[in-house]
C-alpha positions as CSV (number, residue, x, y, z in Angstrom):
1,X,0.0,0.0,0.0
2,X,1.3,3.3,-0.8
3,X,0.9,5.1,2.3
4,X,0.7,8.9,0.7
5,X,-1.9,7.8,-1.6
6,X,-3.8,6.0,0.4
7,X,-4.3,9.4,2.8
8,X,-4.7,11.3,-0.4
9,X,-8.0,9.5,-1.4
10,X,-9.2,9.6,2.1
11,X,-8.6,13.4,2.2
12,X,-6.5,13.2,5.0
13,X,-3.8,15.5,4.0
14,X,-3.1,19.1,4.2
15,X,0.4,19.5,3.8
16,X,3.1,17.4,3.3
17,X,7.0,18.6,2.7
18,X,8.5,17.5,-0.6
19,X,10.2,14.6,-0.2
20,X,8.3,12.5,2.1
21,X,6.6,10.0,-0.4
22,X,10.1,9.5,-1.9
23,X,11.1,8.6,1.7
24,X,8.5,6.3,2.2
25,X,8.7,4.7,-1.0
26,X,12.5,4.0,0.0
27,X,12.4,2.1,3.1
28,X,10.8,1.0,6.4
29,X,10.2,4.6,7.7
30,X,9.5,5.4,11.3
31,X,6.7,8.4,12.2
32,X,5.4,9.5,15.2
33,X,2.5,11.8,16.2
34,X,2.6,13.7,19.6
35,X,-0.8,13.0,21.9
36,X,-1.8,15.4,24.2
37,X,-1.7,13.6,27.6
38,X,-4.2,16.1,29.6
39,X,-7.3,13.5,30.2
40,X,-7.7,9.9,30.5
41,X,-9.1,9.5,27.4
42,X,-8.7,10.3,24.0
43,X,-11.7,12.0,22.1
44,X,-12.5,11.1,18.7
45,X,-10.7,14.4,17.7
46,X,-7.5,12.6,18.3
47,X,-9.3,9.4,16.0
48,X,-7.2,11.6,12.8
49,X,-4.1,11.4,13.9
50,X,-4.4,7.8,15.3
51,X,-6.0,6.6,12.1
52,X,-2.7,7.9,10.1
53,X,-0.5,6.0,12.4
54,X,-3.0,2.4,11.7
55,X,-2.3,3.2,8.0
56,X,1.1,4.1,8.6
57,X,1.2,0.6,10.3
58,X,-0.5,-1.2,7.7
59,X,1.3,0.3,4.8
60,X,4.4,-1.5,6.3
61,X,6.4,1.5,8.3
62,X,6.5,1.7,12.1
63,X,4.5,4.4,14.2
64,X,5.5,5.5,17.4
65,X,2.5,7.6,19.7
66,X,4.3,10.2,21.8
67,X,2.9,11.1,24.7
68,X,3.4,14.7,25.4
69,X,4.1,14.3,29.3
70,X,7.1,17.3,29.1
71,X,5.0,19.4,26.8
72,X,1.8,18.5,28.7
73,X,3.7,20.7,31.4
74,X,3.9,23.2,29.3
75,X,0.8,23.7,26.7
76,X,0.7,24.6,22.7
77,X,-0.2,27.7,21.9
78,X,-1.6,26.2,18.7
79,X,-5.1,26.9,17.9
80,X,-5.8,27.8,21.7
81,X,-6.2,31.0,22.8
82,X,-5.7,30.2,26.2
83,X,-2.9,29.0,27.9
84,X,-4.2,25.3,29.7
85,X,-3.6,23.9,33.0
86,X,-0.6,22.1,33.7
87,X,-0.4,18.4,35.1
88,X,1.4,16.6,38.0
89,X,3.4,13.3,37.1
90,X,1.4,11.4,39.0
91,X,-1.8,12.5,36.7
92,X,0.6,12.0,33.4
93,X,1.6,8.9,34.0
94,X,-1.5,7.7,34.7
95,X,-3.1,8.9,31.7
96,X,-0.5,7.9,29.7
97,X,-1.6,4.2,30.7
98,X,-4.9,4.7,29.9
99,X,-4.1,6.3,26.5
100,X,-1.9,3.2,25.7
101,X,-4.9,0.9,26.6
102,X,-7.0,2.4,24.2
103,X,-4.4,3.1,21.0
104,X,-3.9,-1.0,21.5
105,X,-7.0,-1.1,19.3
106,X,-5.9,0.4,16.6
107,X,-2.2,0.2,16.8
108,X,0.0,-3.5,17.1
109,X,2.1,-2.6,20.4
110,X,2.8,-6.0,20.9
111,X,3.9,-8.3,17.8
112,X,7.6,-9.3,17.2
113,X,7.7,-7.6,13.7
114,X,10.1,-4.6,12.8
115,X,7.3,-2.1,12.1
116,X,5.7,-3.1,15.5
117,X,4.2,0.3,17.2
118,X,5.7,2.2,20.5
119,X,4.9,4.4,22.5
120,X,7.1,6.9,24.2
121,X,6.8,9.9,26.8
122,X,8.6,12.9,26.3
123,X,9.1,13.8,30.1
124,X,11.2,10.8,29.6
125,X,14.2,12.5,28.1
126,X,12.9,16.0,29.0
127,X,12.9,15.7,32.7
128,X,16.4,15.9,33.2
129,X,17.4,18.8,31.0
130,X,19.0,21.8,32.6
131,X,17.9,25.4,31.9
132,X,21.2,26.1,30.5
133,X,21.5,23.2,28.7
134,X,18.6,23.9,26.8
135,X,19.6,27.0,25.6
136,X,22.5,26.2,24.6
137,X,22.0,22.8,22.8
138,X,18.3,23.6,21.2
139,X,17.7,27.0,21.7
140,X,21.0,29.0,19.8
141,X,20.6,26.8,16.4
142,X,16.5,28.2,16.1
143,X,16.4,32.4,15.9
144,X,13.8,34.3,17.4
145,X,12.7,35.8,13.9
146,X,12.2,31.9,12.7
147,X,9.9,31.1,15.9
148,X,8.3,34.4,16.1
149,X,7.2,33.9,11.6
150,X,4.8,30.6,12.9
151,X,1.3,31.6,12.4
152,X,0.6,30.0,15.7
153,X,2.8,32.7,17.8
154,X,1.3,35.4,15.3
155,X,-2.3,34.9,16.5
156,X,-1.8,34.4,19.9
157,X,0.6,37.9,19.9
158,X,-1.9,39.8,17.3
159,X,-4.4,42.3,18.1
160,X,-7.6,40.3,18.4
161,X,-5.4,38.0,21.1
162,X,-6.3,39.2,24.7
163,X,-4.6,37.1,26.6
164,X,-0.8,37.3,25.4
165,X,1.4,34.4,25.0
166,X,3.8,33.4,27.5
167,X,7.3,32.5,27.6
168,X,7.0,29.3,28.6
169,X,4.2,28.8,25.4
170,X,6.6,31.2,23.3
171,X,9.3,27.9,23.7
172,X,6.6,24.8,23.3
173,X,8.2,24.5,19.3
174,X,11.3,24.0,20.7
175,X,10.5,21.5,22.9
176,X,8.2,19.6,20.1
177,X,11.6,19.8,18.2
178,X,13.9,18.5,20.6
179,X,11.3,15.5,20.4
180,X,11.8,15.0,16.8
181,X,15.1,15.7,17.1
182,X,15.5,12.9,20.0
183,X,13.7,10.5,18.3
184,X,15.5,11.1,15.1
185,X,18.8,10.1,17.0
186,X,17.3,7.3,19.0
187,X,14.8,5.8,16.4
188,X,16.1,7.2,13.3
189,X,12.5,8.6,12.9
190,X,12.3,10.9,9.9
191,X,8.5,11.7,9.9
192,X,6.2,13.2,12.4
193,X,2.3,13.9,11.1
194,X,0.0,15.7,13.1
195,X,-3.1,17.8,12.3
196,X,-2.4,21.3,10.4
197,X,-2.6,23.4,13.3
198,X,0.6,21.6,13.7
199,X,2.6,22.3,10.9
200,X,4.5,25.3,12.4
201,X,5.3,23.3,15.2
202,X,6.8,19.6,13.4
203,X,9.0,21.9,11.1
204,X,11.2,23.7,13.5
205,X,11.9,20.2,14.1
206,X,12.9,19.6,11.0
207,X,14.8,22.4,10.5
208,X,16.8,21.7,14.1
209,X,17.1,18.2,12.7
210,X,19.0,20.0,9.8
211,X,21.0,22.7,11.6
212,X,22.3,20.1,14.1
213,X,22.8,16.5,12.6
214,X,22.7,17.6,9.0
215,X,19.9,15.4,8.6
216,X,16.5,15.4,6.4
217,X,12.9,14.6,8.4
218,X,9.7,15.4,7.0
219,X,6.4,16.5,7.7
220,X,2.5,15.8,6.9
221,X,-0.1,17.0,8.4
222,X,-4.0,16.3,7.9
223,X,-7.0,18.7,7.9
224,X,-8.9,20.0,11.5
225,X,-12.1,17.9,10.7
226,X,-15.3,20.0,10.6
227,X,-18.7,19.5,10.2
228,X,-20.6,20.7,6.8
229,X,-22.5,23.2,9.2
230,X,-18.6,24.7,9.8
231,X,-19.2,24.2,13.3
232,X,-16.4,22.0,15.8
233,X,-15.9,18.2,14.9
234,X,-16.7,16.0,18.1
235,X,-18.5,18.5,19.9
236,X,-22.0,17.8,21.5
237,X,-24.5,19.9,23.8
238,X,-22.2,17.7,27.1
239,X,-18.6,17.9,25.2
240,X,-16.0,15.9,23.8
241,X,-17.3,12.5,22.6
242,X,-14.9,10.5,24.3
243,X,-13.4,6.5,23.6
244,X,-13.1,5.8,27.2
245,X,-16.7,4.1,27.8
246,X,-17.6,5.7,31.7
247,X,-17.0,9.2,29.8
248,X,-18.8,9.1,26.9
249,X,-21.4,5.3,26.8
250,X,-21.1,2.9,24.0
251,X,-24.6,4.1,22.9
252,X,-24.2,7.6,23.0
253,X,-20.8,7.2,21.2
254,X,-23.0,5.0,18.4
255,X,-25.7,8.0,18.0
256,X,-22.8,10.4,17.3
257,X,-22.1,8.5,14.3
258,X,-25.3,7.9,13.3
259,X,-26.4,11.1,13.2
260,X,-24.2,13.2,11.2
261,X,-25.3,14.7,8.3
262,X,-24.9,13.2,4.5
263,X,-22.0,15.3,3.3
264,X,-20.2,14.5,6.7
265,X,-21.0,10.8,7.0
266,X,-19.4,11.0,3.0
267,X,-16.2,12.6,4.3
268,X,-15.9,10.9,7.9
269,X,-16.5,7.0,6.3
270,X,-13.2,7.9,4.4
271,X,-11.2,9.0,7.2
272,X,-12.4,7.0,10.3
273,X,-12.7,3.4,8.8
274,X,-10.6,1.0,6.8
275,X,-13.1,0.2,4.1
276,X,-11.7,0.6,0.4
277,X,-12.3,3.1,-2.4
278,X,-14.9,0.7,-3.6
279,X,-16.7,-0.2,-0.7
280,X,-17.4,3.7,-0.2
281,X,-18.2,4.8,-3.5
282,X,-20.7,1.7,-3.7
283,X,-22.3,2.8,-0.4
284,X,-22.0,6.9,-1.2
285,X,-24.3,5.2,-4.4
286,X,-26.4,4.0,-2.5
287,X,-26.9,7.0,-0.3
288,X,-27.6,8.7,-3.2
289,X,-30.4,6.3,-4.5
290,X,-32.2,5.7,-1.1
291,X,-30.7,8.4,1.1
292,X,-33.6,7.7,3.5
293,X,-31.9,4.6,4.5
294,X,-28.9,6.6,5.4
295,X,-26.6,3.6,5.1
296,X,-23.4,5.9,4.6
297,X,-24.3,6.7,9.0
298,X,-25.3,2.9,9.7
299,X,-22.0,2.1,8.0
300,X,-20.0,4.3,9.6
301,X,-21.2,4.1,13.2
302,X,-21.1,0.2,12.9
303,X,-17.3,0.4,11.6
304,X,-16.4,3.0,14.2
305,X,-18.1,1.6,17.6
306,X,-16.9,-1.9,16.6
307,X,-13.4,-0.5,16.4
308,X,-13.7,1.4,19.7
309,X,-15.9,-0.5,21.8
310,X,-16.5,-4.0,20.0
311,X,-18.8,-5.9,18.6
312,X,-20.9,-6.6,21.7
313,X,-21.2,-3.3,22.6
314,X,-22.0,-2.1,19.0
315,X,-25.1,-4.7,19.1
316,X,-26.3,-3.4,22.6
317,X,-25.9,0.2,21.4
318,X,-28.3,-1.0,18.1
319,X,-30.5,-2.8,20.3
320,X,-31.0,0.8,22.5
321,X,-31.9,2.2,19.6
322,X,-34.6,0.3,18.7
323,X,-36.1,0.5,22.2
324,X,-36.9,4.4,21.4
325,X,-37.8,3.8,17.1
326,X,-38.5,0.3,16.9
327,X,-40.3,-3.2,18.2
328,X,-38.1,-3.6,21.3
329,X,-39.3,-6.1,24.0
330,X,-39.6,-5.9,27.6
331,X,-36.3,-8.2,28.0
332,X,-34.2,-6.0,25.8
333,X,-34.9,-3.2,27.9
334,X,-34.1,-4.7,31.4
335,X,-31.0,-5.4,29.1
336,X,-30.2,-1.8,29.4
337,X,-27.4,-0.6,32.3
338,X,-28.2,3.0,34.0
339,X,-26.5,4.8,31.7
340,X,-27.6,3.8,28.9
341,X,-31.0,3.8,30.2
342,X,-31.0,7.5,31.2
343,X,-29.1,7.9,27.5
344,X,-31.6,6.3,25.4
345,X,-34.3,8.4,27.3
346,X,-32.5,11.6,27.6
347,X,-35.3,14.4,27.7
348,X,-38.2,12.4,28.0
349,X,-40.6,14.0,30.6
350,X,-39.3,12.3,34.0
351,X,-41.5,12.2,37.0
352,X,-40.6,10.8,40.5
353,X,-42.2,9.0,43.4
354,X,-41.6,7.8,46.6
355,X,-40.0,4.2,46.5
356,X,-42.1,3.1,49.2
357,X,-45.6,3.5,47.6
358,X,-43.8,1.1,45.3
359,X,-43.3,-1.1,47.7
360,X,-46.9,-1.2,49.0
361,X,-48.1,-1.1,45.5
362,X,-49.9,1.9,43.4
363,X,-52.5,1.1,41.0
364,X,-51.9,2.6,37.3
365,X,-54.5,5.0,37.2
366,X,-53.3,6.4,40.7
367,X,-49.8,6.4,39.6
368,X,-49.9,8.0,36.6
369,X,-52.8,10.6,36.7
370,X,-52.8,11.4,40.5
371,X,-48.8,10.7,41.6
372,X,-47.5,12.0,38.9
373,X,-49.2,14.1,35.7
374,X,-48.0,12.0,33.0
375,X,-51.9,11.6,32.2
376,X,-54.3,14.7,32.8
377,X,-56.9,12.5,34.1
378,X,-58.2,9.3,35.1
379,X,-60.6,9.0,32.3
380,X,-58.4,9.3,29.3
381,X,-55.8,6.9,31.3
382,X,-58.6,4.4,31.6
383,X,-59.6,4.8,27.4
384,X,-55.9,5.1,26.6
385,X,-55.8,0.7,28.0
386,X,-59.2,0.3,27.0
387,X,-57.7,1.0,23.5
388,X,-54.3,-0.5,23.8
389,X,-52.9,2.1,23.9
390,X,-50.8,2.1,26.9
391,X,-47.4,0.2,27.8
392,X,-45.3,-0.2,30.9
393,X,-42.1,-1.5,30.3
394,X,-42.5,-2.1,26.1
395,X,-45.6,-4.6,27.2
396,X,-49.0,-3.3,26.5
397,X,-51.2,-2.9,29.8
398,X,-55.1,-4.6,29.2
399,X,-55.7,-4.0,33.6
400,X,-57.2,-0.5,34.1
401,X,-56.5,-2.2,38.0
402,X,-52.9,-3.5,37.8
403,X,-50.7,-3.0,40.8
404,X,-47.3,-1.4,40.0
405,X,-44.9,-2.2,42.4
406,X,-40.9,-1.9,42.9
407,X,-40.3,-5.6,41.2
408,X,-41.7,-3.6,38.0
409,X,-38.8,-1.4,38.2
410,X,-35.9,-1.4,35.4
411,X,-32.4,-1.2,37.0
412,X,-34.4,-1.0,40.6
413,X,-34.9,2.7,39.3
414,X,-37.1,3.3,36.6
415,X,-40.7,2.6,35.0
416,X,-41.1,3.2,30.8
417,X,-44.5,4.4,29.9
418,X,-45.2,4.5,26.7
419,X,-49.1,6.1,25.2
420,X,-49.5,5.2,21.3
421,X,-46.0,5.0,19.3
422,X,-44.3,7.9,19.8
423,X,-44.9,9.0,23.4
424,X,-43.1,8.1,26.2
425,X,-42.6,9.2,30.0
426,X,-40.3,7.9,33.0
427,X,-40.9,7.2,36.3
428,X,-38.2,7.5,39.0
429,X,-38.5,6.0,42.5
430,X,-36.5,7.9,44.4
């Protein structure tokens, strides 16, 4: 597989310095791509960068993920116009466990073979460098007038910037470089890759990689993913969609998918899956020909959430989703954990009751006309099962006298009522 044309289609490249594909084409070539270390997760922002390392991987060269553990200390002025909070070891270390955990998926950490991936920590090798030392090996070989030309330094010092830029942000490319230069001498790595906020940043490595071993590295970088409506990839009403499961459930990871909009599902399929050229110019046809069916989103949320979370955990998240839009059963949704309960039902009207009337017992009509106002009245309760038209729990009630009681509860927690097809309410015992 040719690894630069293989990104091209896929539209994952914004810039690339002359030379690489010749490089690549050569030999075995080592990358790397800098991670920021700041959570325990990654975020499907990051899901670029890690899916140019898998094809990096597959196309036969050897990725390395850095974790930024030094730089973490320090924060990227890049795209920010902030300057973020800095982290303790204790924290980085930590996450840089869990971030290893979850690359695992995509990335072979563990096989015998010479392109096998690694991952390395920056405070490594950082943590013992001196002040002066610094200066004098990294920072006398880049001028002031290179640094302060990077577009990244120009924003944060312009006249829209409010906040400034600080010293210790001013230096964050030359700590990025001494990384590519390190890993240059220590892994004869001659390619980092990153997003194009990024650019700035990867070549003052390769230019200190030139001024001080009279060497030649290269650099790509890939697009910032938006969404057609130009607003912030990843983003939702509660944040970053995150990989890490407790942060961000298996279903609600799913939904993201499945909900994007044509021309992003189009774009995203490319770029966050492994299927061919074929295989997504076949199923943009057939987006085109039934787009109701949306299979460009069922594709891509399947591919994704398998690749994240697993199989099993796809299937749970599809069987969720049929609980709200299709012919779920009452098994499926005892099926459900808490959070995905509360996910799947996320602004339904919610009422609560005492857990000990449950206990005792509380007939329908009393429950849901005179404990709580899910119904206006007893009357139209009482048509509403006369007619079939009421369910507790996906099964249809026929008992205008049944006795609801805690056993009835989902997760110990909750009751589903559902009037006609599209309405639904939940019931809290509290």
């Amino acid at each position: 597989m040719n690894f630069v044309e293989e990104l091209k289609w896929r539209g994952m490249i914004h810039d690339i310095m002359p030379g690489t594909e010749e490089q690549l084409k050569k030999e075995m070539t080592t990358a790397y791509v800098g991670i920021d270390p700041t959570a325990a997760s990654l975020h499907i922002g990051h899901l670029v960068s890690v899916m140019m390392l898998k094809h990096l991987q597959l196309a036969g060269h050897k990725p390395i993920a850095l974790v930024g553990g030094a730089t973490g200390m320090i924060g990227d002025p890049s795209g920010k116009s902030a300057e973020r909070n800095l982290l303790d070891e204790t924290t980085l270390r930590h996450n840089e466990d869990c971030l290893k955990k979850q690359l695992a998926k995509f990335l072979d950490f563990e096989s015998d073979a010479a392109n096998a991936a690694e991952l390395v920590n920056n405070y490594d090798w950082m943590k013992d460098y001196g002040f002066l030392e610094f200066i004098r090996d990294i920072g006398k070989h880049i001028s002031v007038n290179y640094m302060m030309a990077k577009d990244s330094v120009k924003k944060r010092l312009g006249e829209e910037s409010k906040v400034g830029l600080s010293f210790t942000e001013f230096t964050y490319q030359l700590v990025q470089g001494t990384d590519f230069l390190h890993l240059y001498r220590d892994k004869n790595c001659k390619l980092q890759m990153g997003g194009s906020d990024q650019w700035g940043n990867i070549t003052t490595g390769t230019e200190l990689i030139r001024r001080k071993e009279g060497g030649e590295a290269f650099a790509l970088t890939c697009p910032l993913i938006t969404k057609a409506d130009g607003g912030k990839f990843g983003k939702t009403e509660s944040g970053n969609v995150w990989l890490d499961p407790n942060l961000t459930t298996p279903y609600k990871f799913y939904q993201f998918w499945l909900n994007v909009s044509d021309d992003d599902a189009e774009k995203y399929i490319k770029i966050f899956t492994l299927l061919s050229r074929e295989d997504v110019v076949a199923l943009a046809k057939e987006q085109s020909d039934a787009p109701h069916l949306r299979p460009l989103q069922k594709c891509l949320a399947k591919e994704v959430t398998c690749m994240v979370h697993g199989k099993e955990e796809f299937d749970r998240a599809v069987e969720a989703s049929e609980i709200l839009f299709g012919n779920a059963t009452t098994e499926s949704l005892a099926r459900l954990d808490k959070e995905t309960f509360l996910a799947v039902f996320e602004g339904v009207p919610t009422y609560q009751i005492d857990r000990g009337k449950l206990d005792a017992g509380v007939p329908i009509v009393e429950l849901l006309a005179v404990e709580t106002a899910a119904f206006p009245s007893k009357g139209e309760l009482r048509r509403t099962i006369k007619g079939n038209g009421l369910s507790l729990n996906k099964a249809r009630l026929t008992d205008q006298d049944y006795l609801v009681t805690s056993t009835d509860l989902i997760n110990g927690s909750y009751l589903l009522i559902q009037k006609g097809k599209k309405s639904y309410y939940v019931v809290e015992a509290l």
